[in-house]
N, C-alpha and C positions, 0 to 999 in steps of 0.2 A: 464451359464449366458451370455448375449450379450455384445456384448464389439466391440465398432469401430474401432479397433485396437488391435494387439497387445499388451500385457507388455512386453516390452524390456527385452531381458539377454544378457549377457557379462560378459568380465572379464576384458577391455581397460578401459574404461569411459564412461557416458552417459550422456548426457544434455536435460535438459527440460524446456522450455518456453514458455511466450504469443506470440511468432509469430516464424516463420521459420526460416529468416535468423540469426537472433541470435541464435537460437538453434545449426543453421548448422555454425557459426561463431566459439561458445564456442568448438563445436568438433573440428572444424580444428586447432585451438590452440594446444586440446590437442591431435591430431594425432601431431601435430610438435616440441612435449618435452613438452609442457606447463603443466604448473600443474593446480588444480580445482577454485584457485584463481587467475590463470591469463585468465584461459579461463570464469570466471564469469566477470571480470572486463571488458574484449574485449565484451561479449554479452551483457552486461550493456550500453556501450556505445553506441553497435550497435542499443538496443532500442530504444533511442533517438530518432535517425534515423527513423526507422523503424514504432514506433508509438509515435508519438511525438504530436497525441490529448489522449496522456496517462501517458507520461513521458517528461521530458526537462532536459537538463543541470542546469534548475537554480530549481530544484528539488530537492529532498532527497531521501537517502536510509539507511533504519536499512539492517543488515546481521547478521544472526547468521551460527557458521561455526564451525568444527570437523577440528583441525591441527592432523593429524595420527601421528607429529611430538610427539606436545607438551600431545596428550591424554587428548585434553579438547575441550569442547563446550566455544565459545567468542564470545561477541555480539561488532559490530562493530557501532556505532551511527554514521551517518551521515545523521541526522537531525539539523537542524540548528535551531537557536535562534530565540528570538524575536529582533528585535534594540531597543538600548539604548533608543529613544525618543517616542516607543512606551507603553506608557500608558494607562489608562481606563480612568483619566484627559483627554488628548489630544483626543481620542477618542468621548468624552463628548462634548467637546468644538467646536467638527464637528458635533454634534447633530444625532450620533451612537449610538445605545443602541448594536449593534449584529456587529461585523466585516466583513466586506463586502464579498462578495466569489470569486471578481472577482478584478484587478487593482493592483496599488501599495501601498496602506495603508496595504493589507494583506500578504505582501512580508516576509519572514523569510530569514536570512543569508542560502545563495543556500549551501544545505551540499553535496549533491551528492556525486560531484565533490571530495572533503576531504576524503571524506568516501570511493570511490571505490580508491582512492591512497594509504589511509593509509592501506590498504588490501591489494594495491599490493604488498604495501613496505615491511611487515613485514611478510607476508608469500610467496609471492611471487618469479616470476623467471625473469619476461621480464622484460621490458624496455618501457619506456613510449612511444616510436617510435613504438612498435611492439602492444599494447595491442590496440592504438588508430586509427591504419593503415587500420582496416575496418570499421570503421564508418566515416573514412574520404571519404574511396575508395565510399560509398554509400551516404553519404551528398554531394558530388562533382557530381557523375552522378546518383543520383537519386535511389528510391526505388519504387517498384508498388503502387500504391497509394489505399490500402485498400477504400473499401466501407464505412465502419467507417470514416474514414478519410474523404473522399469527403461531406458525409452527415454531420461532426461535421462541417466543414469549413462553405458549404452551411446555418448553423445552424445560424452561425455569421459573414456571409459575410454585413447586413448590417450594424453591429456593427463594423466591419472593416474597413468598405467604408469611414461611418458615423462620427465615432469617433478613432478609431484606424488604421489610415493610415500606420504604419510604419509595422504592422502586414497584411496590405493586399499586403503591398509590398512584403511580406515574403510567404505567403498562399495563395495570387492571381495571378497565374502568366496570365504575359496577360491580368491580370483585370477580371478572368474566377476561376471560383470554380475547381480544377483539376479534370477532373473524374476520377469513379475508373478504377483501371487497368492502370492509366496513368503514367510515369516518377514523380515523385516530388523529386524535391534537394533540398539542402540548401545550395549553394556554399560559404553563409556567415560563417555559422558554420563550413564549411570545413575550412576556412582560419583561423578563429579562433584556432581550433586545430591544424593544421599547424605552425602558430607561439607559440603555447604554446612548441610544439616539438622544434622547432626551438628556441627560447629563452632557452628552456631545456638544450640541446646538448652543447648550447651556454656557459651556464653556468659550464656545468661538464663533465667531461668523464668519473666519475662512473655511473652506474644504479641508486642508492640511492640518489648521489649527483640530479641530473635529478629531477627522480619522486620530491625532497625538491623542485626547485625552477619551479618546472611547480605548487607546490601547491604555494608557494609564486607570481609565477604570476594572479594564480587566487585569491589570497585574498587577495594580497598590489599590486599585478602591471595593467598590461593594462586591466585586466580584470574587475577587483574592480574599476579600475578610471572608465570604461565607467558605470557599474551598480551604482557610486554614484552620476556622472556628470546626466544619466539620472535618474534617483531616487528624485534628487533634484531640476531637470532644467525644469520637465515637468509636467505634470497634467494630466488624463485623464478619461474620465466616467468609473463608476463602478457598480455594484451590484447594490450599494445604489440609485442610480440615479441621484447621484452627481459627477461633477470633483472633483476628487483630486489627490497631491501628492503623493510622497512617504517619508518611514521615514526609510529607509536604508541608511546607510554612509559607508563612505571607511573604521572609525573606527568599526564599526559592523563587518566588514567582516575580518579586519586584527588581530579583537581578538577573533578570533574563529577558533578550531581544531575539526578536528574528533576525537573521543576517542572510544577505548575499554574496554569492562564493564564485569561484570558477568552475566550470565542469571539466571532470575527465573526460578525454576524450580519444577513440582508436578510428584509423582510419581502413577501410576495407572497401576493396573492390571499385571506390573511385566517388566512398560514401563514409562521411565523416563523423561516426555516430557520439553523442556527448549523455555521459550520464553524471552523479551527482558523485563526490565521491566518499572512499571507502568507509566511512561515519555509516555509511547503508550497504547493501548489497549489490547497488548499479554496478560496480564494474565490473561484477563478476560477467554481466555481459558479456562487455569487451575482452575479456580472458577470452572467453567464447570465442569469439571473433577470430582473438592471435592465433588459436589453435586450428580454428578453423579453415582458415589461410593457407595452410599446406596444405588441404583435401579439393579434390575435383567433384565438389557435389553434382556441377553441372553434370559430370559426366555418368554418375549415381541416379541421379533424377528422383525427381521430388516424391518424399513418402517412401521410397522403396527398402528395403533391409539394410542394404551398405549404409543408404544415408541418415534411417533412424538410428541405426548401429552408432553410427561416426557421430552425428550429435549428441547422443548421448550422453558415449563415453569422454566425449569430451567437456560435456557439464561436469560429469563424474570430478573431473580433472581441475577445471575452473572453482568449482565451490567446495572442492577440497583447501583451496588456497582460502575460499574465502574465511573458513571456519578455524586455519593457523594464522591469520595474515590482516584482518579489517577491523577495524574499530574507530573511536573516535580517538587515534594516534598518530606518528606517524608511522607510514607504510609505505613500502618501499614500491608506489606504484607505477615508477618507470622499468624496475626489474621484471616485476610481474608480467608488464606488455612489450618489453622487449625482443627483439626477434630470435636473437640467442637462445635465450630460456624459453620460448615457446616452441623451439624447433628443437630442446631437449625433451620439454614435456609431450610434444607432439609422440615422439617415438615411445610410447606408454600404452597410445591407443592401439589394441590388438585386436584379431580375430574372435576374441570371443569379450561376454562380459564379463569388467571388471568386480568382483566385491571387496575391493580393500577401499580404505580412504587416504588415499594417496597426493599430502601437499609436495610442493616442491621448495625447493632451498635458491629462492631469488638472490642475486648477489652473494652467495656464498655463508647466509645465515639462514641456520638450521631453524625448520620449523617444530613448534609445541601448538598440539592440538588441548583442548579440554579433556576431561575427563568424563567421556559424555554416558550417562546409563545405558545398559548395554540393552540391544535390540528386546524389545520386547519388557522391558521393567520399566519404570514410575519416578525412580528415585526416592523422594519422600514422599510419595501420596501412595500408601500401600490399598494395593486392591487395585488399583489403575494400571491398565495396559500404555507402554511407551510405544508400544508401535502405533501409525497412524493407520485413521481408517482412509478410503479413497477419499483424494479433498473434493470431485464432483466439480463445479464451476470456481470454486476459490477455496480457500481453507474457510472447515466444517464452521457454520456459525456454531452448534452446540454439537455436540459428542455423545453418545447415548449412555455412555460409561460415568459420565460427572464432570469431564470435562470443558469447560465453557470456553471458547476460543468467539474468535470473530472475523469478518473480512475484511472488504477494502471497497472503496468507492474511485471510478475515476471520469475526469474529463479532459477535453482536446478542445483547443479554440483555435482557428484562423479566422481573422478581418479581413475586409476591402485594403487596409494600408498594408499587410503583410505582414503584421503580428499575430505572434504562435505563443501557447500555451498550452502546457502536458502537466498535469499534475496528480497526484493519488492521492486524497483524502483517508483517513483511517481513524483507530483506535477512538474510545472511550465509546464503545458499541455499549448497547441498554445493557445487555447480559454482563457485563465486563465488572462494574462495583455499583455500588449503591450510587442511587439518583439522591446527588444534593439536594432538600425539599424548597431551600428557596431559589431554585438557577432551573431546575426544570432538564439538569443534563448531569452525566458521571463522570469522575473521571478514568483517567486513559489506565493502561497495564504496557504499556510498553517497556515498563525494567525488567520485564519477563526472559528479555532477551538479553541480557546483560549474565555475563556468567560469575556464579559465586567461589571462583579460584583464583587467588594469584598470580601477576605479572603476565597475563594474557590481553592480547590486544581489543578485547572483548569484555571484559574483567568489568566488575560493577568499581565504580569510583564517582566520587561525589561530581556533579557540576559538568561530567559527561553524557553524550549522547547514547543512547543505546544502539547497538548493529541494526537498524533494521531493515525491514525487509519491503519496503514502500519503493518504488523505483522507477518515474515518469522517463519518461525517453524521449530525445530528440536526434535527428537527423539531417544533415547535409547532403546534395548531393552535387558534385563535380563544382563544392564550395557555395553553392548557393543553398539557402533553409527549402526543407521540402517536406518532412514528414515528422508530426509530432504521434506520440502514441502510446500504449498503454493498457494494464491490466490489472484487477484484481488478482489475488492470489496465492498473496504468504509467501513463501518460498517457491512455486511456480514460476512467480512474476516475470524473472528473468530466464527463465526459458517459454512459457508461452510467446511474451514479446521477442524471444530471440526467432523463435520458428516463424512467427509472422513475416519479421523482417528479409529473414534465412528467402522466405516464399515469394515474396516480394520482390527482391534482388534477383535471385537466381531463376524462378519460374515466369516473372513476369507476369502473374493477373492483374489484378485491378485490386483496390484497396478491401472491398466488399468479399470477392474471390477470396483472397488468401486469409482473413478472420475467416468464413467458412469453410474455411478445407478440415480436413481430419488431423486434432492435436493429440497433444504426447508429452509425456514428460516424465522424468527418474524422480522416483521415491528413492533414491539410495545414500544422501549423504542426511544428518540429522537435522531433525526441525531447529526450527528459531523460535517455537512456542512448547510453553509449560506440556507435557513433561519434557522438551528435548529427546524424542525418541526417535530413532531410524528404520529403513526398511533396506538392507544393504539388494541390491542386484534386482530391485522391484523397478517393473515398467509402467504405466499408463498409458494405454493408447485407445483413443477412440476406435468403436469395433467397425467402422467404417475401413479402414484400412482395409488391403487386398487377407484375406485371410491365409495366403501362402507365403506374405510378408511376416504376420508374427508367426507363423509355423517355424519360419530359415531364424527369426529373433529368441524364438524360444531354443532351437538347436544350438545359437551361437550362446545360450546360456542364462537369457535375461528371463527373470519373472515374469512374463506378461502378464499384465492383469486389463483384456480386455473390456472397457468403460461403456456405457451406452453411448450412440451415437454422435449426440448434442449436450454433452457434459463436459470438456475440458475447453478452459479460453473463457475470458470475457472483454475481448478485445475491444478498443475504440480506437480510430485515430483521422488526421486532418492533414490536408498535405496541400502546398503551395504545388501545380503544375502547369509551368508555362503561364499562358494568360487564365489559367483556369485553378478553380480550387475546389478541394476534394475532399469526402469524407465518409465514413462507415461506422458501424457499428455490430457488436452482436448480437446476434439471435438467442443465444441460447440464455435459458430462463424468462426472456420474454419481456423483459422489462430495459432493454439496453437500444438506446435511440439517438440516431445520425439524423438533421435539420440541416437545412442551410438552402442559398439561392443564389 
């Protein structure tokens, strides 16, 4: 099989990520003693940096992670809230029916930050001086300035000009779109970090003591004052096409921690996969999986019509549930994976494709779906198309229409001791709201995803998470940790990473092989970003496929919408094998790089 690379063997450590130098960041930690949670935390930060029309400081990250210590899979949340004065009322009262995708009204308590600490702290080796010393080394003199990057800026530079000056102050240097290849810093963010260190130090001369009050400064000190001073002092256009405020306070941010949880977890085929649970979109995974359990892919073989067909329709199926059934409530997630109800929803998937959105009634309670704009409308942003355009490697950094969306950053670590980490970085992308002038970063839009209707599990309500759609993955195999893994993507995430896996399992390549094969995925159930629009019975397939495969896909009914070659997937992942360890990356876009020895 072709493969643009190698898979990585060793027996040190291997790192894999969306861009280079965090890959090459997380290894030289752990060439320096560091263990697989210090070297994610330093390549974490380095993304910021690095792509930061992908990721920001005032963003979030889930993490699920294998301590060789403790002999368990832990899901680390640092996703953040909704604030206290954010309502579906106050929402109302600005004459929003859909929460904006872009600005300060869709701001959530920035978890990031909480989240890659509380990771250091508690499994961790370094010192907040030491994990944060390369993202400062490259926000102070700069990073190459990806193609991506130039073209998103270019994307929103008159929206910069126009309405968000303190962001062109940040993204325009010179008043000029950077090109690519060119230097871009952020010496503000570099200062920022700097005195988090500095007030750190200040405060302790333990490790622990430290990592506490650099979190205390970003969530009751200088950090929190300037996100509630601006949050509350300013106004600026959004999405909606209106100015507004923001509804984050200093109280929002100083009662909120990261926390670690347990993961959901489905077992298949004699491989015990754990995702985060339904607060995000992981398990629709594992739906995947229940369903997929009564089909003989083997005997389909990989790629071919039956089997694109049958994956499919069976996400069809899966994030149907997710869209009646997930939130930060509870959910009835033993029904859902249950063998019963999988073996009812199973008998749904037909011979041709589906266009309905079809949840299921787990344990005998009837599903309420939202109220979602109907294919092709806006809801309240008149003049905007709700259908998506093709999301290409991940969802569109910007939209040619107005709509300013963003993606997802991710990395994979395994150590010499046998520690795993899977994690996805995201939200408070440059284009996303205004750059706070003295923090050097924006913050997040992730209430985007929170719906403005009543008594849905989804529903915005103050001091909850929003559904999203970030979704790291780990895997067991015949009970022992083997494969951590991962994608950008938006609402892809859990089907790219589901086919990876799917190819993995059933076809057998090598970790490198199967991110390379030809992906796929349904446009058919609704986005989780502003407008919430759908494509009902739309395919994506790389045109690499047999083309008498989508010939028999398009007869069974589906929209194919063949993709170019090396456009779907931005896969990474890291796998304990035997005395060996393993690692990949992809190719496509050119910036996604596997390390290790």
């Amino acid at each position: 099989m072709f493969t643009t690379r190698p898979e990585l063997t060793g027996d040190f450590g291997m790192v894999a990520s969306t861009h280079w130098l965090a890959s090459a960041t997380g290894m030289g930690v752990l060439e320096r003693g560091g263990n697989a949670f210090d070297a994610a935390v330093a390549a974490g930060f380095v993304l910021q940096v690095a792509e930061p029309h992908l990721n920001g400081p005032g963003g979030e990250v889930p993490i699920l992670l294998w301590s060789e210590a403790e002999q368990q899979v832990s899901v680390v949340s640092g996703q953040g809230v909704a604030p206290a004065a954010a309502t579906i009322e106050r929402f109302a009262e600005l004459g929003l029916d859909v929460v904006p995708g872009t600005g300060l009204l869709a701001a959530t308590v920035p978890g990031a930050f909480g989240g890659w600490m509380l990771m250091l702290e508690r499994w961790g080796t370094w010192s907040l001086a030491d994990v944060l010393a390369p993202a400062i080394h490259y926000a102070e003199h700069g990073v190459p300035a990806l193609e991506r990057i130039s073209a998103t800026i270019a994307s929103v530079e008159g929206l910069f000009t126009n309405d968000w000056p303190t962001s062109a102050a940040t993204w325009l240097p010179d008043g000029h779109v950077p090109a690519p290849g060119s230097q871009l810093a952020n010496p503000v963010l570099a200062a920022t970090y700097r005195r988090l260190v500095a007030e750190a130090e200040a405060a302790s001369s333990t490790r622990e003591g430290q990592l506490e009050a650099a979190r205390k400064a970003w969530y009751e000190g200088f950090v929190a004052e300037a996100i509630a001073e601006f949050s509350a002092k300013t106004a600026w256009r959004d999405s909606s096409g209106e100015v507004h405020g923001g509804l984050l306070t200093g109280d929002d941010l100083a009662g909120w921690s990261a926390s670690v949880e347990e993961p959901v977890t489905f077992d298949y085929r004699g491989h015990t996969v754990a995702k985060t649970g339904p607060w995000g979109q992981g398990p629709v995974f594992l739906q995947q999986l229940a369903l997929l359990d009564g089909f003989d892919l083997d005997a389909m073989g990989h790629l071919s019509a039956d089997y694109i067909h049958t994956v499919t329709e069976a996400a069809k199926l899966a994030f149907a549930d997710r869209e009646a059934w997930y939130g930060d409530t509870d959910v009835p997630m033993s029904d859902l994976l249950s063998a019963a109800y999988n073996a009812e929803r199973r008998r749904l998937v037909g011979p041709e494709a589906s266009f309905e959105l079809r949840p299921g009634a787990p344990g005998g309670r009837q599903p309420r779906l939202p109220d979602f704009p109907a294919p092709g409308t806006a809801s309240n942003a008149p003049g905007l198309s709700g259908a998506r355009r093709p999301q290409g490697v991940g969802e569109p950094t910007v939209e040619r229409n107005g709509i300013v969306k963003g993606d997802t950053c991710h990395v994979d670590v395994v150590d010499r001791h046998g520690n795993m980490v899977s994690a996805t970085p995201s939200g408070g992308w440059l284009q996303s709201s205004p750059t706070i002038p003295e923090l050097g970063f924006c913050l997040g839009t992730r209430a985007q995803m929170f719906w403005l209707q009543e008594g849905l599990p989804a529903s915005l309500r103050p001091g909850t998470r929003p559904r999203t759609t970030l979704s790291p993955s780990f895997a067991l195999r015949d009970g022992k940790p083997w494969l951590a893994f991962g994608t950008p993507g938006g609402d892809q995430q859990d089907q790219w990473s589901l086919n990876f896996f799917l190819s993995v399992v059933h076809g057998k390549p090598n970790l490198q092989e199967a991110i390379d094969a030809p992906m796929f995925h349904s446009e058919h159930f609704p986005s989780s970003f502003f407008p919430r629009g759908s494509r009902p019975g739309v395919l994506h397939v790389e045109d690499r496929v047999d083309p008498g495969v989508l010939a028999e896909l398009r007869r069974r009914g589906h929209e194919v919408e063949a993709q170019d070659s090396w456009t779907l997937g931005r896969l990474s992942a890291v796998a304990r094998d035997g005395a060996f360890l393993k690692a990949a990356a992809n190719p496509r876009g050119a910036q996604g790089y596997a390390v290790g020895r």
